[in-house]
PDB file with SEQRES, HELIX, SHEET and CRYST1 records, atoms N, CA, C and O in Angstrom:
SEQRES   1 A   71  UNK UNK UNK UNK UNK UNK UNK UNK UNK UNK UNK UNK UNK          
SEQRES   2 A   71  UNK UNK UNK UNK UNK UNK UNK UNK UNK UNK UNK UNK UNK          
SEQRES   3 A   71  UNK UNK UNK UNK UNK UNK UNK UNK UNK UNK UNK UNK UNK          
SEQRES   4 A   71  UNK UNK UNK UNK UNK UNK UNK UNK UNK UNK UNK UNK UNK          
SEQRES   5 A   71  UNK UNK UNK UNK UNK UNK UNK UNK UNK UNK UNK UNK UNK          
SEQRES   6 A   71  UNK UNK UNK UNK UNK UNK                                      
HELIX    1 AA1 UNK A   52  UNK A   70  1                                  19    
SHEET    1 AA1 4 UNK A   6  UNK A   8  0                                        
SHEET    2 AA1 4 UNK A  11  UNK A  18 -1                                        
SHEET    3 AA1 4 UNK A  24  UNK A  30 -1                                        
SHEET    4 AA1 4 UNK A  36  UNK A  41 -1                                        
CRYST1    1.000    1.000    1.000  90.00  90.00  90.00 P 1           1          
ATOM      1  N   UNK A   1     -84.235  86.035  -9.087  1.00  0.00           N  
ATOM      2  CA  UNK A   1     -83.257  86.604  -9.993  1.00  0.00           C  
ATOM      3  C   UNK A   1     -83.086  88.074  -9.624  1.00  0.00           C  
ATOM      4  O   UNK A   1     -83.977  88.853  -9.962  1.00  0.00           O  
ATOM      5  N   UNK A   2     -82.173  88.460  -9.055  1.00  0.00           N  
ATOM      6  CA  UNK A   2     -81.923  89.999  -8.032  1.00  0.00           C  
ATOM      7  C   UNK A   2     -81.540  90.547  -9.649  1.00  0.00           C  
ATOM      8  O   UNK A   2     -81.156  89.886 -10.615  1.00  0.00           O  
ATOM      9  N   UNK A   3     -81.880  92.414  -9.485  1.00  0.00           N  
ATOM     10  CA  UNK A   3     -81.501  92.610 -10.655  1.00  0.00           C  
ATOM     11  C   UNK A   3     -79.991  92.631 -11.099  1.00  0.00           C  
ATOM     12  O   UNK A   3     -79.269  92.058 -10.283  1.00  0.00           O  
ATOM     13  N   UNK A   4     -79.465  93.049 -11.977  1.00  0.00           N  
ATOM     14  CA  UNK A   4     -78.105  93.616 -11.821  1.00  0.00           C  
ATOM     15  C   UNK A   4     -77.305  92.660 -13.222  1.00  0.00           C  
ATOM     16  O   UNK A   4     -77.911  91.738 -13.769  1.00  0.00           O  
ATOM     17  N   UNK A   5     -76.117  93.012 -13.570  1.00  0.00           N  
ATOM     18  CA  UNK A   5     -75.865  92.364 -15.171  1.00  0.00           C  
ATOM     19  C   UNK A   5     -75.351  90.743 -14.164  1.00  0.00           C  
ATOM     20  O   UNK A   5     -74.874  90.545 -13.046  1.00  0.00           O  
ATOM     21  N   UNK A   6     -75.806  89.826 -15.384  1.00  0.00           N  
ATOM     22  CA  UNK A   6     -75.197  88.815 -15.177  1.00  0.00           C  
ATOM     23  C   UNK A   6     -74.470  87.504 -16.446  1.00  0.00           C  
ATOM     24  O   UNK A   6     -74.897  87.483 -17.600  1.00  0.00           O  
ATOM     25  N   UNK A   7     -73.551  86.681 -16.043  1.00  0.00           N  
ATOM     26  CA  UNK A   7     -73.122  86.160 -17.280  1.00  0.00           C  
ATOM     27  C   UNK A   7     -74.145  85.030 -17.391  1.00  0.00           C  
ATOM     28  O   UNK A   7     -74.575  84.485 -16.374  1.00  0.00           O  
ATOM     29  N   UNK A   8     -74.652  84.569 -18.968  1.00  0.00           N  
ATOM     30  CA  UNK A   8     -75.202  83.203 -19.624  1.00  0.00           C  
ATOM     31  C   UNK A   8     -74.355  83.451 -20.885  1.00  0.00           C  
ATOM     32  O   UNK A   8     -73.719  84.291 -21.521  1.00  0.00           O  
ATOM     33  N   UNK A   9     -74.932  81.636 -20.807  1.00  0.00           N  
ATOM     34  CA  UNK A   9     -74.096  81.183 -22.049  1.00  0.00           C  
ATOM     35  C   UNK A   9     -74.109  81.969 -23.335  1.00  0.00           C  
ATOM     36  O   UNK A   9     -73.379  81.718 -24.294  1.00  0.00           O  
ATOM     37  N   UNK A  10     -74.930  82.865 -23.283  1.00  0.00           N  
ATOM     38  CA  UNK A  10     -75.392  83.703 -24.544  1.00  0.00           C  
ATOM     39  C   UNK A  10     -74.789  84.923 -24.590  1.00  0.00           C  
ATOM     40  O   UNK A  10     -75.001  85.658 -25.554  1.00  0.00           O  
ATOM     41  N   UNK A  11     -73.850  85.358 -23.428  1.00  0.00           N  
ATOM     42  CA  UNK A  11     -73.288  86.702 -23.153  1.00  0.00           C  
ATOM     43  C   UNK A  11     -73.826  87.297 -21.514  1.00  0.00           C  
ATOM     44  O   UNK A  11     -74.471  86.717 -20.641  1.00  0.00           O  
ATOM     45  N   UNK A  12     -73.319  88.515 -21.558  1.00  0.00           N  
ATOM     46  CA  UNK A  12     -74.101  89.566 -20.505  1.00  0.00           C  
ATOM     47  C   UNK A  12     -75.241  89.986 -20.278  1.00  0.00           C  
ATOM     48  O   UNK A  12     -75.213  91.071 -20.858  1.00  0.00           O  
ATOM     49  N   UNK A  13     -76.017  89.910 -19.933  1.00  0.00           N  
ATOM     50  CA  UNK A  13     -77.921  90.099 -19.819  1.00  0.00           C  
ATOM     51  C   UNK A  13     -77.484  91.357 -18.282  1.00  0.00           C  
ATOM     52  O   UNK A  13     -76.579  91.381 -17.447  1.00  0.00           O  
ATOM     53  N   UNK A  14     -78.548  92.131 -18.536  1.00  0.00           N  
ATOM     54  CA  UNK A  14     -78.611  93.516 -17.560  1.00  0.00           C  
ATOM     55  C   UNK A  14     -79.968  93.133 -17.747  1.00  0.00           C  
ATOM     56  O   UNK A  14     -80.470  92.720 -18.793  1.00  0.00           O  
ATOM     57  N   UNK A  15     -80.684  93.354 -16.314  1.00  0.00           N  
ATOM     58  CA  UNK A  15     -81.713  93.079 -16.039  1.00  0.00           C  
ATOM     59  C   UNK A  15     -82.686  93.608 -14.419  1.00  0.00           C  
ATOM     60  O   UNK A  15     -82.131  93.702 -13.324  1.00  0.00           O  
ATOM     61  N   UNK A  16     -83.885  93.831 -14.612  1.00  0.00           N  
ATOM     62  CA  UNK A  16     -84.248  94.481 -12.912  1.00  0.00           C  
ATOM     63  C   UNK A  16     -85.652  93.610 -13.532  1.00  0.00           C  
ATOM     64  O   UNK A  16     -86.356  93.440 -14.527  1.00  0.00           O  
ATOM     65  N   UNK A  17     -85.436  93.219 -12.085  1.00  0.00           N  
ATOM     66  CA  UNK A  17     -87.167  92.974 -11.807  1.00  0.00           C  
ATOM     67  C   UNK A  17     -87.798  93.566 -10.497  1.00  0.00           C  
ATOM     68  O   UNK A  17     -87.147  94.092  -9.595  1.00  0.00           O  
ATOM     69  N   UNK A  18     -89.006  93.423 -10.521  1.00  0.00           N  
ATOM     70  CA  UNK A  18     -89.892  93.781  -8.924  1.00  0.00           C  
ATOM     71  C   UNK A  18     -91.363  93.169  -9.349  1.00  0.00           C  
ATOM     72  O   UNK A  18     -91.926  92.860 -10.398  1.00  0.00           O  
ATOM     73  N   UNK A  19     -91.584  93.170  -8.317  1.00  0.00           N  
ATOM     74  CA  UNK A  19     -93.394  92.738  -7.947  1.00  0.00           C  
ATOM     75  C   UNK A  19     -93.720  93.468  -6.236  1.00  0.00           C  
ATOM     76  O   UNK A  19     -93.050  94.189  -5.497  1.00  0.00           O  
ATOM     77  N   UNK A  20     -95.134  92.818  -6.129  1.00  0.00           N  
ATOM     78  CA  UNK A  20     -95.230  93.227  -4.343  1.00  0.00           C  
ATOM     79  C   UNK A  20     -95.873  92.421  -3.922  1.00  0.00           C  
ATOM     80  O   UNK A  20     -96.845  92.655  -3.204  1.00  0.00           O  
ATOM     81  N   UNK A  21     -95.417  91.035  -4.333  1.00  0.00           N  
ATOM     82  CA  UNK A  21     -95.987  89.821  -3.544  1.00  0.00           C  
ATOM     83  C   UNK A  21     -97.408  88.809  -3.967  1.00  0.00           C  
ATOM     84  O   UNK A  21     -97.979  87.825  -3.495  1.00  0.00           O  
ATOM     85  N   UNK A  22     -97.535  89.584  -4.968  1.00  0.00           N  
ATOM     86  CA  UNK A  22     -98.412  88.865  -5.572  1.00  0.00           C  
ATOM     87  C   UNK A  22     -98.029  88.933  -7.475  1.00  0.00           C  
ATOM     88  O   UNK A  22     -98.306  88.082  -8.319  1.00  0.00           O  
ATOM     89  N   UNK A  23     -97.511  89.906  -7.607  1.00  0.00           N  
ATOM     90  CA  UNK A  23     -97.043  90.198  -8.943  1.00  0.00           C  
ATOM     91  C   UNK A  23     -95.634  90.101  -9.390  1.00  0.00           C  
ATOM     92  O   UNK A  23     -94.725  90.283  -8.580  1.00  0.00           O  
ATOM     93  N   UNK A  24     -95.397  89.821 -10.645  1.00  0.00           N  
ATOM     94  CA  UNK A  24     -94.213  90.105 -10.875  1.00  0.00           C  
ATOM     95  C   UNK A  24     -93.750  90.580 -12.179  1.00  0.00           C  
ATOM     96  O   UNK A  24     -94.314  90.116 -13.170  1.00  0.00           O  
ATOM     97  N   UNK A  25     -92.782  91.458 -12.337  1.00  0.00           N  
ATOM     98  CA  UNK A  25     -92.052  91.322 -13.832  1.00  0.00           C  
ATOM     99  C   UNK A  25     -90.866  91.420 -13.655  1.00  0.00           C  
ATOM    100  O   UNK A  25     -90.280  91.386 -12.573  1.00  0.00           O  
ATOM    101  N   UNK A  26     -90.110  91.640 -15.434  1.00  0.00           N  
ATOM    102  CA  UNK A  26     -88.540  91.216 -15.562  1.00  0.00           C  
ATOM    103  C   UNK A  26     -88.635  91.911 -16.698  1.00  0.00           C  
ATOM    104  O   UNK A  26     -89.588  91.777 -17.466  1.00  0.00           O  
ATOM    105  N   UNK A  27     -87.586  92.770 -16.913  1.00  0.00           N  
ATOM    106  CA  UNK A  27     -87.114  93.519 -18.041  1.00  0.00           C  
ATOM    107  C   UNK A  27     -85.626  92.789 -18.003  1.00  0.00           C  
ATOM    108  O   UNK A  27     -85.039  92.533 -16.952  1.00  0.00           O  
ATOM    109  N   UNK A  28     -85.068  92.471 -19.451  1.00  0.00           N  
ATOM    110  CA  UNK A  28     -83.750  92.053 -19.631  1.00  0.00           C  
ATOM    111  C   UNK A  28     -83.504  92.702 -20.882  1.00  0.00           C  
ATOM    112  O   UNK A  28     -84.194  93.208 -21.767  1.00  0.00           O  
ATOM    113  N   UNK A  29     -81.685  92.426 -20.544  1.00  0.00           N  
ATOM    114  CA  UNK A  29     -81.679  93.123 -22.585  1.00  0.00           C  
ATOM    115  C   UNK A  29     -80.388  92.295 -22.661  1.00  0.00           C  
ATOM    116  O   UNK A  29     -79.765  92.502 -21.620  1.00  0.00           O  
ATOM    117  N   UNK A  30     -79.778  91.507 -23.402  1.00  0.00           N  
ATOM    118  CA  UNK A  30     -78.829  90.958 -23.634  1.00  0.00           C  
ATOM    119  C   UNK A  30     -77.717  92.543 -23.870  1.00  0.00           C  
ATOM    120  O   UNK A  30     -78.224  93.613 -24.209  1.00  0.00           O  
ATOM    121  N   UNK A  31     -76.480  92.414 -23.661  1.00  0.00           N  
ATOM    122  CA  UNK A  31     -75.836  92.993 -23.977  1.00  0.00           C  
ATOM    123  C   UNK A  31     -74.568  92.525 -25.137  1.00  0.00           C  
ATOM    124  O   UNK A  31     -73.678  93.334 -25.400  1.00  0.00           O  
ATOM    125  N   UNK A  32     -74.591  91.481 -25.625  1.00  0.00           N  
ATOM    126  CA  UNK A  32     -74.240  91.005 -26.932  1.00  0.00           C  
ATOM    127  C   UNK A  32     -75.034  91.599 -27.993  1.00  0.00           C  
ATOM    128  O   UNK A  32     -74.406  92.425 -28.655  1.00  0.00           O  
ATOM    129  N   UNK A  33     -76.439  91.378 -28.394  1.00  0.00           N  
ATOM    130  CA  UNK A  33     -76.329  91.316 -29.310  1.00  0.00           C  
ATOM    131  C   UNK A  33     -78.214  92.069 -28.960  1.00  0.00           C  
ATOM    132  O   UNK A  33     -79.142  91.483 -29.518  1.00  0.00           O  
ATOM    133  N   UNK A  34     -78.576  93.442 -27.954  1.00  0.00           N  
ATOM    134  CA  UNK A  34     -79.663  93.527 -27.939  1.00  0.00           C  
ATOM    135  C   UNK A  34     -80.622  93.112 -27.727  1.00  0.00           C  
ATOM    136  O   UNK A  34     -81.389  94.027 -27.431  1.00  0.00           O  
ATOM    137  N   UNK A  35     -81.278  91.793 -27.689  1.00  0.00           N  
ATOM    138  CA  UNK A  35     -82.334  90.960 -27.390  1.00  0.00           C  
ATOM    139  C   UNK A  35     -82.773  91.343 -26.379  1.00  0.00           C  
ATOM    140  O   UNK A  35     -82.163  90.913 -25.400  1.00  0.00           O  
ATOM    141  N   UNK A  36     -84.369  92.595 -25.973  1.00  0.00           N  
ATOM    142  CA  UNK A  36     -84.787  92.971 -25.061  1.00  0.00           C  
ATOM    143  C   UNK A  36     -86.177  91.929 -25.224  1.00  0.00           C  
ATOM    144  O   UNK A  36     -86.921  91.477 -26.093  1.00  0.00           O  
ATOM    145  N   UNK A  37     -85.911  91.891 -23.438  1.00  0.00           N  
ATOM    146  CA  UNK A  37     -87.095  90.532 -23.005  1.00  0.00           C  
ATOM    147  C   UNK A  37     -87.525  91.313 -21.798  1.00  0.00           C  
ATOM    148  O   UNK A  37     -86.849  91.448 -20.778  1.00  0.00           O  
ATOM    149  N   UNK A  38     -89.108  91.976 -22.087  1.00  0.00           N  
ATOM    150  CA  UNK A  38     -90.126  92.053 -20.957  1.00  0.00           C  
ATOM    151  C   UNK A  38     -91.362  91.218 -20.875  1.00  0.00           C  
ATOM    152  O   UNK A  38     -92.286  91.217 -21.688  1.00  0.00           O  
ATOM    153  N   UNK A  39     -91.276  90.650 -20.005  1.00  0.00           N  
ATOM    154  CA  UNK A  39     -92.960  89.907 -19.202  1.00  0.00           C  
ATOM    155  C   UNK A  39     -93.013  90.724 -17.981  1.00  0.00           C  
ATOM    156  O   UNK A  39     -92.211  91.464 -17.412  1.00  0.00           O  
ATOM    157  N   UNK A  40     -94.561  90.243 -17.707  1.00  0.00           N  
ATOM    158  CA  UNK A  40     -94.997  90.596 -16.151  1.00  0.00           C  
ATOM    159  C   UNK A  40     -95.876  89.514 -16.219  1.00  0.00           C  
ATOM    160  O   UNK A  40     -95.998  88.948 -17.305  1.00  0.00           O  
ATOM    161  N   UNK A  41     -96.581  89.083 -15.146  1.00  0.00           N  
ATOM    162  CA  UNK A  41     -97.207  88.112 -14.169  1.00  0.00           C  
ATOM    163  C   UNK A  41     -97.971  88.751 -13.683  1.00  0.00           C  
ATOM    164  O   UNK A  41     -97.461  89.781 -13.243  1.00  0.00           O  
ATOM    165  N   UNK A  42     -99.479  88.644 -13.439  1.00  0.00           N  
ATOM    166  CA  UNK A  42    -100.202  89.029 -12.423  1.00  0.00           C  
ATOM    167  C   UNK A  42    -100.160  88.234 -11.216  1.00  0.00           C  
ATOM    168  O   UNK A  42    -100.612  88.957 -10.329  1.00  0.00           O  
ATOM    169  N   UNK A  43     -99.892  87.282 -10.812  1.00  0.00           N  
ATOM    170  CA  UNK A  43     -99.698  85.854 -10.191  1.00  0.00           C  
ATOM    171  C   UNK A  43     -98.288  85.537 -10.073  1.00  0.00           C  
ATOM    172  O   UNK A  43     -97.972  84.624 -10.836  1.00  0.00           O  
ATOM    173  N   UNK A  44     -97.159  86.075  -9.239  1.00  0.00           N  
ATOM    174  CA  UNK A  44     -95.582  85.348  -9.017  1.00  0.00           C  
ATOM    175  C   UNK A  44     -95.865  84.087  -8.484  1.00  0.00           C  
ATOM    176  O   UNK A  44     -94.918  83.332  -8.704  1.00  0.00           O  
ATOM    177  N   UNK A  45     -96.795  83.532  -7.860  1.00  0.00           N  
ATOM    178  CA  UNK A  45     -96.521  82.101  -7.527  1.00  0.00           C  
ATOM    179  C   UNK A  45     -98.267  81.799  -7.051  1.00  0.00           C  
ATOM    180  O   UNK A  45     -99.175  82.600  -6.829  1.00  0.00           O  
ATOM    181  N   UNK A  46     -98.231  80.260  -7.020  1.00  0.00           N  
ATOM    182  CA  UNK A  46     -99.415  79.421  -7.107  1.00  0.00           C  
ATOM    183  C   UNK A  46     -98.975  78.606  -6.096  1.00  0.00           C  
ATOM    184  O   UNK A  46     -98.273  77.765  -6.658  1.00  0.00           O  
ATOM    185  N   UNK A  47     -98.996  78.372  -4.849  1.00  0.00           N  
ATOM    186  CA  UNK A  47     -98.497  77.866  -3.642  1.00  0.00           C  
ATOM    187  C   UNK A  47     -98.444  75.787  -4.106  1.00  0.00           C  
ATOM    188  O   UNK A  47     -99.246  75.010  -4.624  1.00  0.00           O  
ATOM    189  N   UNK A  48     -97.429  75.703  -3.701  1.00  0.00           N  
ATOM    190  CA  UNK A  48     -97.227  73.776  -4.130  1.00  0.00           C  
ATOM    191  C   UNK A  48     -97.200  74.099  -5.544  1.00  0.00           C  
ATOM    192  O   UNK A  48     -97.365  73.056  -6.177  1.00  0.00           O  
ATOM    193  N   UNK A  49     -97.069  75.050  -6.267  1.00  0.00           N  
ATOM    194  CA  UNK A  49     -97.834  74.533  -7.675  1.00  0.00           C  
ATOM    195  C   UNK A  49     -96.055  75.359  -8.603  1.00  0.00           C  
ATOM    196  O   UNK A  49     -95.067  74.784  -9.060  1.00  0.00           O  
ATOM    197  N   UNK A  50     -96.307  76.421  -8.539  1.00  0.00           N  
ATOM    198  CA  UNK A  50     -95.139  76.953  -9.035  1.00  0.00           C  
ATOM    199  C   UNK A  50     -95.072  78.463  -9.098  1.00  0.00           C  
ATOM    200  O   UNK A  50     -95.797  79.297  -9.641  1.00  0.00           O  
ATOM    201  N   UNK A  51     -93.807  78.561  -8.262  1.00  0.00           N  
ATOM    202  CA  UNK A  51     -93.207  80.085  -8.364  1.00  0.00           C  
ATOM    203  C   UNK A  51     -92.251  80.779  -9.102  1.00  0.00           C  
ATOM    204  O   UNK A  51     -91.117  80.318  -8.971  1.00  0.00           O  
ATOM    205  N   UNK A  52     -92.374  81.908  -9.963  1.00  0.00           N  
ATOM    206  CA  UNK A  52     -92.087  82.571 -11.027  1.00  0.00           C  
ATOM    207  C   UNK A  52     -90.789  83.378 -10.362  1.00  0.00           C  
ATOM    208  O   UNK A  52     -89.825  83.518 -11.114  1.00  0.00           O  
ATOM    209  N   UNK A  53     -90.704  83.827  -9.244  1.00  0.00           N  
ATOM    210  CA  UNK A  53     -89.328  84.359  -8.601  1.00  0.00           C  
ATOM    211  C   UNK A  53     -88.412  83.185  -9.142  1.00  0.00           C  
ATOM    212  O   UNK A  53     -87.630  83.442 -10.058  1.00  0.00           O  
ATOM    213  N   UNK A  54     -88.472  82.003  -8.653  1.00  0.00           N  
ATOM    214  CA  UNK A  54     -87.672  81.041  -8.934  1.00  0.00           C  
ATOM    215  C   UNK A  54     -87.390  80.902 -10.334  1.00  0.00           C  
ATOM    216  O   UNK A  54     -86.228  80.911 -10.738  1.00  0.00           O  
ATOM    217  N   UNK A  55     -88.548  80.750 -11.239  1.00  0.00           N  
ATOM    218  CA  UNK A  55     -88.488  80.649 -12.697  1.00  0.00           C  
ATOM    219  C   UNK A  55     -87.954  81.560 -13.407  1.00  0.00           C  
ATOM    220  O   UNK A  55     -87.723  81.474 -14.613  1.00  0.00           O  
ATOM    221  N   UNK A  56     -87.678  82.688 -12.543  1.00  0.00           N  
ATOM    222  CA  UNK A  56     -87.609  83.881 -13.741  1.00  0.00           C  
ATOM    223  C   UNK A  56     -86.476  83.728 -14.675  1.00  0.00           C  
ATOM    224  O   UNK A  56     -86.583  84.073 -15.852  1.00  0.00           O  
ATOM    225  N   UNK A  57     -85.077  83.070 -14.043  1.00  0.00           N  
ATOM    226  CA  UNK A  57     -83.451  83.367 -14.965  1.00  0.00           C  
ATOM    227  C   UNK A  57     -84.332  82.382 -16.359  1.00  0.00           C  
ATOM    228  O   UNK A  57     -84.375  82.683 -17.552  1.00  0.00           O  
ATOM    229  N   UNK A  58     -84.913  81.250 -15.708  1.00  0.00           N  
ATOM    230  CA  UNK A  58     -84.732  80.441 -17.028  1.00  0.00           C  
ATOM    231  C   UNK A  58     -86.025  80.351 -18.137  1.00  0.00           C  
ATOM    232  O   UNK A  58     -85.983  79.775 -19.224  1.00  0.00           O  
ATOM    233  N   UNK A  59     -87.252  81.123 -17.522  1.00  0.00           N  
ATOM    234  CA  UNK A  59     -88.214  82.150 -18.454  1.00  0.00           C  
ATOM    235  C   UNK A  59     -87.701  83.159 -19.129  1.00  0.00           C  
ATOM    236  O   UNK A  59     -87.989  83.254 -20.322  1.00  0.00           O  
ATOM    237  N   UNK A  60     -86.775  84.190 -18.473  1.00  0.00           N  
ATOM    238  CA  UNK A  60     -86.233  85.224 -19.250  1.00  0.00           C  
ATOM    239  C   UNK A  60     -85.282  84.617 -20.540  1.00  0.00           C  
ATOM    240  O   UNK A  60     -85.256  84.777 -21.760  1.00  0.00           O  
ATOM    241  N   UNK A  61     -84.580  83.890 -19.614  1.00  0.00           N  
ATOM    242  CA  UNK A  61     -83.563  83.459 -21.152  1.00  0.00           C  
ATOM    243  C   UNK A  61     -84.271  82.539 -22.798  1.00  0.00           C  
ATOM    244  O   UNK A  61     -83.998  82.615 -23.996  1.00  0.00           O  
ATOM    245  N   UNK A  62     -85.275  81.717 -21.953  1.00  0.00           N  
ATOM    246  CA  UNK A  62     -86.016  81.025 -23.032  1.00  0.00           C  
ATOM    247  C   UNK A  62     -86.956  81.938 -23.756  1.00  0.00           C  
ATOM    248  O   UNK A  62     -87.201  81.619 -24.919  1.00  0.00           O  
ATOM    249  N   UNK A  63     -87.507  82.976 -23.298  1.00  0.00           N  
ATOM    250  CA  UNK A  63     -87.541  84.274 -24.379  1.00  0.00           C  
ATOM    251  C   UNK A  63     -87.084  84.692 -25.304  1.00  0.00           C  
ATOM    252  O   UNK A  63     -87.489  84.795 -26.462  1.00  0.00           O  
ATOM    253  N   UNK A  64     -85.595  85.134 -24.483  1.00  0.00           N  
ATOM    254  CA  UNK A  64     -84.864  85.591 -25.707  1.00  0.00           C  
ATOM    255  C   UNK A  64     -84.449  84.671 -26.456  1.00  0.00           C  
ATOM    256  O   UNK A  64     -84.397  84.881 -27.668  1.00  0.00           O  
ATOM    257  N   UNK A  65     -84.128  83.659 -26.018  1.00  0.00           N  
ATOM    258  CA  UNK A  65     -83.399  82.516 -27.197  1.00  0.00           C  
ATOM    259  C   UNK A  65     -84.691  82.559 -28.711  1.00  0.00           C  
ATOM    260  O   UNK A  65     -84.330  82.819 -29.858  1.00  0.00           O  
ATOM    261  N   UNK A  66     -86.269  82.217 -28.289  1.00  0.00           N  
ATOM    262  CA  UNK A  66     -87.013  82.335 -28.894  1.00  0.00           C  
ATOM    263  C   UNK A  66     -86.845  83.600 -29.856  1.00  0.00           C  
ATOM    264  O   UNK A  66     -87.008  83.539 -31.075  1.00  0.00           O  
ATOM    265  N   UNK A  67     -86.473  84.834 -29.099  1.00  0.00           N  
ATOM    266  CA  UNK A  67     -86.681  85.602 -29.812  1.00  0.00           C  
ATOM    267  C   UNK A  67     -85.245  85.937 -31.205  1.00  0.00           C  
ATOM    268  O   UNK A  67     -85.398  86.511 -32.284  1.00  0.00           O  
ATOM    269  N   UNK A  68     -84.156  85.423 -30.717  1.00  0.00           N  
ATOM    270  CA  UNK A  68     -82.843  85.140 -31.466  1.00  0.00           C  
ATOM    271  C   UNK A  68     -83.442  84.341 -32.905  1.00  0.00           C  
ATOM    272  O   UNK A  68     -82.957  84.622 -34.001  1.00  0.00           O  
ATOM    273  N   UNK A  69     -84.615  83.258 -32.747  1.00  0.00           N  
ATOM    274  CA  UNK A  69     -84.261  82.405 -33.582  1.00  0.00           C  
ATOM    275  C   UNK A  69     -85.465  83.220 -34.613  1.00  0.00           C  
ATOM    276  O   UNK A  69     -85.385  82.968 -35.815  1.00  0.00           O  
ATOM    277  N   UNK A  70     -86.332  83.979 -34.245  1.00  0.00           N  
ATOM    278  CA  UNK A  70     -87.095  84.369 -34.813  1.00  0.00           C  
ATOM    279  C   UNK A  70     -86.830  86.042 -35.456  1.00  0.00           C  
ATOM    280  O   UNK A  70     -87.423  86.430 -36.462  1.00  0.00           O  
ATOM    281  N   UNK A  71     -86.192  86.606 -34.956  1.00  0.00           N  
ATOM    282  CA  UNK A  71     -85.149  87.639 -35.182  1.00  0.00           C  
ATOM    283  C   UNK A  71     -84.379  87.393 -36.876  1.00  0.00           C  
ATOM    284  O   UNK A  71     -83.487  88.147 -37.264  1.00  0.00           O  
TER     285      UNK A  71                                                      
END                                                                             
């Protein structure tokens, strides 16, 4: 997930991530309606098992949705 704004079904999300190959995080903030979503990872990926670069659009968004309903 490269940083930079992008559209979901939920609106505009602005967002940067980085790691250095073993780590990772993701700062997002919806731009509808505020919903700021940070994680980090000590661990971006577990080889055969699962990588968090890949996961990140649809970890970040299931955050915020969580955080919408609890909001």
């Amino acid at each position: 997930m490269p940083g930079g704004p992008r559209t979901t079904p939920e609106g505009p999300l602005a967002w940067h991530d980085g790691g250095n190959g073993w780590s990772l995080a993701v700062l997002a903030r919806s731009l509808r309606d505020g919903v700021l979503v940070c994680w980090v990872s000590n661990h971006a990926y577990r080889k055969g098992k699962w990588n968090f670069e890949d996961l990140a659009e649809t970890l970040t968004q299931g955050i915020a949705d969580r955080a919408r309903v609890r909001g």
